[in-house]
C-alpha positions in Angstrom: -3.8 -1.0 -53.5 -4.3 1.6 -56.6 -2.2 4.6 -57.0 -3.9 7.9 -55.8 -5.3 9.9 -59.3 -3.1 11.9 -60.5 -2.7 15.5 -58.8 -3.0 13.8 -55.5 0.2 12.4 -54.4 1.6 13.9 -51.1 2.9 17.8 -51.3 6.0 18.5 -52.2 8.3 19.2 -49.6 10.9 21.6 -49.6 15.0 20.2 -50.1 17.0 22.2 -47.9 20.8 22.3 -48.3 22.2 19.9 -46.1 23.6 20.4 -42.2 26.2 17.8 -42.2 29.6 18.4 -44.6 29.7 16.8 -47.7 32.6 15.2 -46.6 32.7 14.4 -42.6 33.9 17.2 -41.1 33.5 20.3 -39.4 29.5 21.2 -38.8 29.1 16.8 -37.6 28.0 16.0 -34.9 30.3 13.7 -32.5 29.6 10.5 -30.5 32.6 9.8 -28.6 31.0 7.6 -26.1 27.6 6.2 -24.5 26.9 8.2 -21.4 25.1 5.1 -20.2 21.6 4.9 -18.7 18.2 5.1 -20.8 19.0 7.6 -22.7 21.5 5.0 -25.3 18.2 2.9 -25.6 15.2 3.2 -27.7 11.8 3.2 -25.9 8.9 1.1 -27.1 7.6 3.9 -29.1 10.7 4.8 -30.9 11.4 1.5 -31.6 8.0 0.7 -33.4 8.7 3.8 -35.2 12.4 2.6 -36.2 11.1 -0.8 -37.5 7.6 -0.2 -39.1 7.9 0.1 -42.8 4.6 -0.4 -44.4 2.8 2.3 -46.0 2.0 5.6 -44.8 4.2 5.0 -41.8 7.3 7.7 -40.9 10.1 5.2 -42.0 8.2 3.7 -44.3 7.4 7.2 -46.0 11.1 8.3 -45.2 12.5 5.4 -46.8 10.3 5.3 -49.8 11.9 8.9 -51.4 15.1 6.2 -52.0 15.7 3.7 -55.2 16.4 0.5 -53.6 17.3 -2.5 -55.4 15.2 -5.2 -55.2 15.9 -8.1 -57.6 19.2 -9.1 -59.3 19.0 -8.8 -63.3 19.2 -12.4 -63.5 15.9 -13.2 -60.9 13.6 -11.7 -63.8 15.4 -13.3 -67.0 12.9 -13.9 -69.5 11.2 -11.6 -72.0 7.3 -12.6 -72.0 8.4 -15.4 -68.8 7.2 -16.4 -65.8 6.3 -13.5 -63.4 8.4 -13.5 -59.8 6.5 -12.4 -56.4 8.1 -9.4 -55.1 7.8 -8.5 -51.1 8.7 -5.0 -50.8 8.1 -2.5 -47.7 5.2 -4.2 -46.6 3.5 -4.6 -50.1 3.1 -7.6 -52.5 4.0 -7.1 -55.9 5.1 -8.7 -59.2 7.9 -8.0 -61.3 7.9 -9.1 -64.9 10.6 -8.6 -68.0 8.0 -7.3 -70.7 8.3 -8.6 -75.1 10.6 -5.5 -74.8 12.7 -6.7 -72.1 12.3 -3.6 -69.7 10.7 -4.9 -66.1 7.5 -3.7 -64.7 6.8 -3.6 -60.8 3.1 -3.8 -60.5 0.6 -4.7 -57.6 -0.4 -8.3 -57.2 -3.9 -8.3 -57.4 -6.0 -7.2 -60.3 -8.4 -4.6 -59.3 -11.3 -5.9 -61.1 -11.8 -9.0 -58.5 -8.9 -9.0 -56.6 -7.3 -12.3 -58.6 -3.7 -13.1 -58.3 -2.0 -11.9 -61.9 1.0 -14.3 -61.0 -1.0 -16.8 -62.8 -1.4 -14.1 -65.9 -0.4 -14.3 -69.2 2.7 -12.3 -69.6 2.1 -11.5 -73.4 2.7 -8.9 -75.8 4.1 -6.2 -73.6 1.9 -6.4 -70.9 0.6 -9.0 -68.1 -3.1 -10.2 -68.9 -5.3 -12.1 -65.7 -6.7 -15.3 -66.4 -9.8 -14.3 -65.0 -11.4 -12.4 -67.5 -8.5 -10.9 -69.6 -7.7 -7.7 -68.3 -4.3 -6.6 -69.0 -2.2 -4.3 -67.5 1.3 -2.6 -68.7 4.5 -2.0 -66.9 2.9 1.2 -65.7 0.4 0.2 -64.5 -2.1 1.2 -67.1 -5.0 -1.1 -68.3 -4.6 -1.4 -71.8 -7.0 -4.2 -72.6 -9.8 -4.8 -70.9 -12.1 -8.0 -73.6 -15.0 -8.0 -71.4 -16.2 -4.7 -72.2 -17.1 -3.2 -75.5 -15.0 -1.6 -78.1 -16.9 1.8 -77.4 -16.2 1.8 -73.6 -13.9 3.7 -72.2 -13.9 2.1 -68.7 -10.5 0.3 -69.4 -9.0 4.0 -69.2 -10.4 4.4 -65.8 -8.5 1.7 -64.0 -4.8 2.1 -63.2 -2.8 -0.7 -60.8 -0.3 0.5 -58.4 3.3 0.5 -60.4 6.5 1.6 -59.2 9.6 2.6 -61.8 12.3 0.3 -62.3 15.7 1.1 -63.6 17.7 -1.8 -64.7 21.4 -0.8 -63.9 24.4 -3.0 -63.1 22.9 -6.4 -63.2 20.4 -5.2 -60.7 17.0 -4.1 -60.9 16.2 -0.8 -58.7 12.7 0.3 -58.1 11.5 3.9 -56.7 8.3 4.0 -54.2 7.6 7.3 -53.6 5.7 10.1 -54.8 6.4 10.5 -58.2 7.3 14.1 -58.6 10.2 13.5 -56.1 11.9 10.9 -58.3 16.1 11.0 -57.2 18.4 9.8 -58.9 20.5 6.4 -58.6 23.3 6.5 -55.7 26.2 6.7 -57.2 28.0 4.0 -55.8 31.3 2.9 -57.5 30.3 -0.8 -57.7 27.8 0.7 -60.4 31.0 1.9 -62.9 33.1 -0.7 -62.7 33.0 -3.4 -65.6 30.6 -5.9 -65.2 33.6 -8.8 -64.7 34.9 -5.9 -61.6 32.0 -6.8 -59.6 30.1 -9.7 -58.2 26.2 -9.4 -56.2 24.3 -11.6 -54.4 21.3 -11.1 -51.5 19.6 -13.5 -49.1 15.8 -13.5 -47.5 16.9 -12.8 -44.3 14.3 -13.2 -40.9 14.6 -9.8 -39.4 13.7 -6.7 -39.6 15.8 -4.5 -41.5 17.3 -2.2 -38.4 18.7 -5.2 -36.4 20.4 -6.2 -40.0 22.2 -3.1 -40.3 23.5 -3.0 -37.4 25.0 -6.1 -37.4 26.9 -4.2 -40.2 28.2 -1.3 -38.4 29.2 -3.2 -35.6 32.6 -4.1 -36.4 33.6 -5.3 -32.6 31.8 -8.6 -33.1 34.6 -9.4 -35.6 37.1 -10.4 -33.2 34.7 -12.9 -31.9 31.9 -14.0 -34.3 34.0 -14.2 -37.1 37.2 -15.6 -35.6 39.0 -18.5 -36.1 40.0 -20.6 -32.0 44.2 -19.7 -33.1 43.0 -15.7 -33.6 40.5 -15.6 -30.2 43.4 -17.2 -28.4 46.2 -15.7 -30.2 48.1 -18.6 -30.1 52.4 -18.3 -30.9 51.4 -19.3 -34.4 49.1 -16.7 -34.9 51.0 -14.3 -33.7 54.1 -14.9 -35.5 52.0 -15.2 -38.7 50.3 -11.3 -38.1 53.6 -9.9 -37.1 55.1 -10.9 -41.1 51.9 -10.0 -42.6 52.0 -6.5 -44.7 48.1 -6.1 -44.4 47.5 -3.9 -42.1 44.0 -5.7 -40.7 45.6 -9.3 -40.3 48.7 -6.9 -37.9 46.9 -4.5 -35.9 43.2 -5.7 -35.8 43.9 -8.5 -33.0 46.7 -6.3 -31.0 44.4 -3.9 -29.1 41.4 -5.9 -27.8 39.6 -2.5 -26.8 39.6 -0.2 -29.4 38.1 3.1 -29.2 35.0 4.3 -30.6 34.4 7.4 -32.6 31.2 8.5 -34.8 30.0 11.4 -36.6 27.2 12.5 -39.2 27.9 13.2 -42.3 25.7 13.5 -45.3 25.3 10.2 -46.6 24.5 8.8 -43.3 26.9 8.1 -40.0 30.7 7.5 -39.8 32.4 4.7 -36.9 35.9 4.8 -36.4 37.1 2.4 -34.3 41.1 3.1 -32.7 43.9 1.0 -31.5 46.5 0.9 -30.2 50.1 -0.5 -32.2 52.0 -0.1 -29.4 54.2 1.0 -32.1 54.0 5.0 -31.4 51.1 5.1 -34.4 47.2 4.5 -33.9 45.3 1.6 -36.1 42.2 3.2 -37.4 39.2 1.2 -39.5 36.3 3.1 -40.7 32.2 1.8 -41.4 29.8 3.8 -43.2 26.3 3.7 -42.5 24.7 5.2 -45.9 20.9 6.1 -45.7 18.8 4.2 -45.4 19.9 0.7 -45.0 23.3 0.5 -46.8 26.9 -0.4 -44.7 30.3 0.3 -46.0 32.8 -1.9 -43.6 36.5 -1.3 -44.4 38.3 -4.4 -46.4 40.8 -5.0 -49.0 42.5 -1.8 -50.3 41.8 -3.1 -54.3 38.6 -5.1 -53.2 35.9 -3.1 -51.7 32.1 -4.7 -50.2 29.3 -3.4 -48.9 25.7 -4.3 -47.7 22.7 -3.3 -48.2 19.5 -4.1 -46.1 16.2 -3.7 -47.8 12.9 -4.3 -46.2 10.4 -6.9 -47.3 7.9 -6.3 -44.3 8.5 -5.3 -40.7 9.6 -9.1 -40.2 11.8 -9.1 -43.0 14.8 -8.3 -45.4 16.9 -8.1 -48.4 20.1 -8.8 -47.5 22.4 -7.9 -49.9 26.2 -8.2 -50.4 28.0 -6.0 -53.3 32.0 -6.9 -53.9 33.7 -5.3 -56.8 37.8 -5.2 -57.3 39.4 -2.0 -58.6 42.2 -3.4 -60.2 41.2 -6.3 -62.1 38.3 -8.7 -62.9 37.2 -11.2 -60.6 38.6 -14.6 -60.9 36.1 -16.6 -62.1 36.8 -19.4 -59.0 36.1 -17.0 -56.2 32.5 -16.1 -58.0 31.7 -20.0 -58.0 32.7 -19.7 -54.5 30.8 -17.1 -53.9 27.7 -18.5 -55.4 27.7 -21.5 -53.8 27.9 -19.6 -50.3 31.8 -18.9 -49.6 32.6 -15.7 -46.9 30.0 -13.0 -47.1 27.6 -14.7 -49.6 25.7 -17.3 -47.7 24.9 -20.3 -49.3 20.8 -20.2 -51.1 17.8 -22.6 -51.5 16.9 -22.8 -55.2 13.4 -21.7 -56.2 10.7 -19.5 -54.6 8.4 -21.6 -52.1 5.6 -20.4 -49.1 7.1 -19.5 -45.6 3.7 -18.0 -44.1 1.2 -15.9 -44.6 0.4 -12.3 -43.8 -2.6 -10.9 -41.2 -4.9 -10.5 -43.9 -4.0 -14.4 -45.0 -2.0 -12.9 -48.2 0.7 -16.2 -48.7 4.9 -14.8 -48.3 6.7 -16.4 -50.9 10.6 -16.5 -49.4 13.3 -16.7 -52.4 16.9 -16.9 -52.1 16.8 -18.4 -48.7 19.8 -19.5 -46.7 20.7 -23.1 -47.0 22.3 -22.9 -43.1 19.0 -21.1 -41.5 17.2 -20.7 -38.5 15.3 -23.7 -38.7 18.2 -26.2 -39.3 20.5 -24.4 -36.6 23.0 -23.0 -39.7 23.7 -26.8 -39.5 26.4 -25.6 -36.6 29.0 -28.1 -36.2 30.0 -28.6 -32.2 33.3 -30.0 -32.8 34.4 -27.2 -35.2 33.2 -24.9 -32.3 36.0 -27.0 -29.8 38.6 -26.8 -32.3 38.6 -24.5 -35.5 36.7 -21.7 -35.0 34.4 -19.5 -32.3 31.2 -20.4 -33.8 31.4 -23.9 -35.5 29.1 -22.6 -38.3 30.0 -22.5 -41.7 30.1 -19.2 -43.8 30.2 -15.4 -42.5 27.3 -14.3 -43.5 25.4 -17.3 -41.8 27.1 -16.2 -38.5 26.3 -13.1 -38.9 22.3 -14.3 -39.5 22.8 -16.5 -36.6 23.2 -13.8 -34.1 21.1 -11.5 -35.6 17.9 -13.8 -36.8 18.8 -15.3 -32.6 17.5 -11.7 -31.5 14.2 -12.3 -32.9 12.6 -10.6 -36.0 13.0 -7.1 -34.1 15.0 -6.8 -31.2 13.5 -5.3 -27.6 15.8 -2.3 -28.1 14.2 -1.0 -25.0 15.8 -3.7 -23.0 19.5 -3.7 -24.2 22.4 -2.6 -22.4 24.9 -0.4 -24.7 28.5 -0.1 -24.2 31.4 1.6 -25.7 31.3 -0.4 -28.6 28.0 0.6 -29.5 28.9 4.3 -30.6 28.1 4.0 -34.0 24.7 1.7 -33.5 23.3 4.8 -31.0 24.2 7.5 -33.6 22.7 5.5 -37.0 19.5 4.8 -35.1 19.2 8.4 -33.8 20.0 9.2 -37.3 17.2 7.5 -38.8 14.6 8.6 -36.4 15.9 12.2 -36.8 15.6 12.3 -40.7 12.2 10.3 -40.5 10.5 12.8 -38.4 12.1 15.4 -40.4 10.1 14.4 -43.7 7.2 14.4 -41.9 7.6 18.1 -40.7 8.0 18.4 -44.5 11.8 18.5 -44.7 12.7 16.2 -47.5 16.4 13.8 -47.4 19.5 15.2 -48.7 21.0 12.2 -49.8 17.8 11.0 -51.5 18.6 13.4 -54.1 21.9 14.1 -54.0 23.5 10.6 -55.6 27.0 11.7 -55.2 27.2 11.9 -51.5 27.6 7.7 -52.0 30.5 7.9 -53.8 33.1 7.0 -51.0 34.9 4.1 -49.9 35.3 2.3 -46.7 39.2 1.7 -45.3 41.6 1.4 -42.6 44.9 3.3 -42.8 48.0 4.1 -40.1 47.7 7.6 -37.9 49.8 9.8 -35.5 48.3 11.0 -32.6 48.3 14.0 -34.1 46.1 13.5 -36.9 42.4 14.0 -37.1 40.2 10.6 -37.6 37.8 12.1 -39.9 39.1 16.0 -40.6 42.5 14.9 -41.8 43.3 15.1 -45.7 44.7 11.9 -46.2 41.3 10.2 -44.5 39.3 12.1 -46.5 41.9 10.9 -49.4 41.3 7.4 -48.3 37.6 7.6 -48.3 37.1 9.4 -52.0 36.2 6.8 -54.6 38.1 7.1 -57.7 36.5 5.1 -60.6 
């Protein structure tokens, strides 16, 4: 896997200004409801082209022209240390922290006989194989090659695959795509806000990364997968305790057990609202944000925000990652702990790196941060919590949420679901992907890609007359505006 000689990376394709509103409004396109029949479902075909994201492949192309993040700071610690196995979009890399301390992304194998450089030398600014010594640079170069003599200049000829990595935020963010077409960062907020504002953590997760976004814009399940057995059953306790609370979520979410469902494109992806009822003359609205192309934005907190994002490994597998930062004040050093050892939407990890499989071509997967309550241990679901505390008797959000999701398989027969009202905003994101993959291959290239700022939004719930607009109105558009 060598990058193509220079001059010979794909054509560039033309940017064109973007069709949707910078902010979601008035050119978007609406979803208000599935019409029902085939047409809400993905075929076979455009489901294999939703889900494939290896190499040369539309999504895999399409998705490529994004930085993605793909290790935290902290996975790649030492200058000169031990090299870490990367899995990313189908391909098996290495990332190492060089004598400098910047990180290098850089194929696995060394070209001369295909040996594994994660047994190299990582030395003197660059990683050397134990085979015969070559040595290769962050950028792939060759810059030692001990076998050959001073006079040749063969070491010049060789160059590895290596992809750019930006170190930003206690996260390390790689680019895979051509390299004239470079973007720039999203601009997320979570990225400005002191390091003690924010908190990140990501999980190997057994899907592929469609069904695990999904999950995240799918905000009905909450009322089930999520709920305690007092909330499902809205016992007098409950009830009284929701009608005192000042939070809006904890008072209107439960009241209206059919909310309606809204979506529209915008230009950093898709936006749900979902709508009920107060029975108090006002409507309760709560807005997600798909991002392009594999981030959610649910609503939360109004001074702590989250979102996910849901990066491939393979077609089998993904990155599931889980950003909180608070806007008001550090985070309290007890909830990271908590966090870290697994509490709400971080779930609980395995230390170390260790084998799960093997790819067709017999190429060993190395999993790392993997769930403590997995598929193969059944989340360690407790029956009697299930009869008496809570709908799903297993421990941790964002194990429920793998439990449903890794449950459909690693990609889900989309072509033999059966969508309903709720489902608004999972039609409209996977239209949305398909649509802006097969754009970039009729040489259109993504807006957002290179347009960072179109990220810089917020997720949220707020109060509404009947009168005002879901999406048009200013004080929506207010609530959606980061401010950092």
């Amino acid at each position: 896997m060598s990058t193509p000689p220079s001059g010979q990376w794909p054509e560039r394709a033309t940017t064109t200004p973007s069709t949707y509103p910078s902010f979601p409004g008035s050119k978007a396109s609406r979803t208000t409801s599935p019409s029902g029949g085939n047409e809400t479902m993905l075929s076979i075909t455009e489901n294999e082209k939703l889900t494939q994201v290896g190499p040369g492949t539309p999504m895999g192309d399409y998705i490529r022209r994004f930085w993605m993040p793909f290790r935290l700071s902290s996975d790649v610690p030492e200058a000169d240390g031990e090299p870490v196995r990367v899995r990313l979009m189908g391909e098996d890399l290495l990332a190492f922290r060089s004598t400098d301390g910047k990180v290098g992304l850089i194929q696995r194998n060394c070209p001369h006989r295909w040996a594994d450089l994660f047994y190299g030398r990582n030395e003197e600014n660059g990683l050397r194989c134990t085979y015969h010594g070559w040595k290769y640079d962050a950028q792939g170069n060759c810059v030692d090659m001990p076998t050959e003599t001073d006079e040749s200049s063969y070491k010049d000829k060789i160059k590895i695959a290596a992809y750019p990595v930006e170190e930003v935020a206690g996260l390390l963010w790689t680019y895979m795509g051509p390299k004239d077409l470079t973007p720039e960062l999203p601009d997320f907020e979570y990225l400005r806000v002191p390091e003690s504002h924010r908190f990140a953590s990501w999980n190997w997760q057994q899907t592929n990364y469609a069904q695990a976004i999904e999950g995240g814009i799918d905000s009905a399940h909450s009322n089930y997968l999520h709920a305690t057995l007092d909330a499902y059953h809205m016992t007098d306790a409950w009830q009284d305790q929701w009608q005192r609370s000042q939070n809006l979520r904890d008072k209107y979410h439960a009241r209206d057990q059919h909310p309606k469902f809204f979506a529209e494109d915008t230009d950093y992806g898709v936006i749900t609202g979902a709508r009920r009822d107060t029975g108090e003359g006002e409507f309760y609205w709560r807005y997600n944000l798909f991002l392009l192309p594999f981030y959610t934005m649910p609503p939360s907190a109004p001074s702590q925000k989250f979102f996910h994002a849901f990066v491939p490994i393979d077609d089998l597998h993904n990155m599931r990652w889980t950003f909180v930062w608070n806007l008001k004040s550090a985070l309290p050093s007890g909830s990271i702990e908590e966090w870290r050892n697994g509490a709400g939407l971080h779930a609980a990890s395995l230390p170390g790196q260790f084998r799960i499989g093997s790819t067709a071509d017999s190429v060993p997967i190395f999993a790392e941060h993997f769930p403590l309550r997995n598929k193969e241990n059944d989340y360690l679901i407790s029956r009697d919590y299930q009869k008496r505390l809570t709908f799903t008797g297993i421990t941790g959000t964002g194990e429920q949420d793998l439990s449903v999701q890794e449950g459909m398989g690693h990609i889900t027969p989309r072509n033999k679901e059966h969508l309903g009202t709720t489902d608004i905003g999972i039609i409209k994101s996977r239209r949305r992907l398909l649509k802006e993959a097969t754009a970039l291959q009729d040489g259109e290239e993504p807006y957002s890609a290179s347009h960072g700022s179109v990220y810089y939004v917020r997720a949220g719930d707020t109060l509404l007359s009947p009168e005002e607009n879901w999406v048009h109105d200013q004080k929506i558009k207010n609530l959606q505006t980061a401010t950092w």
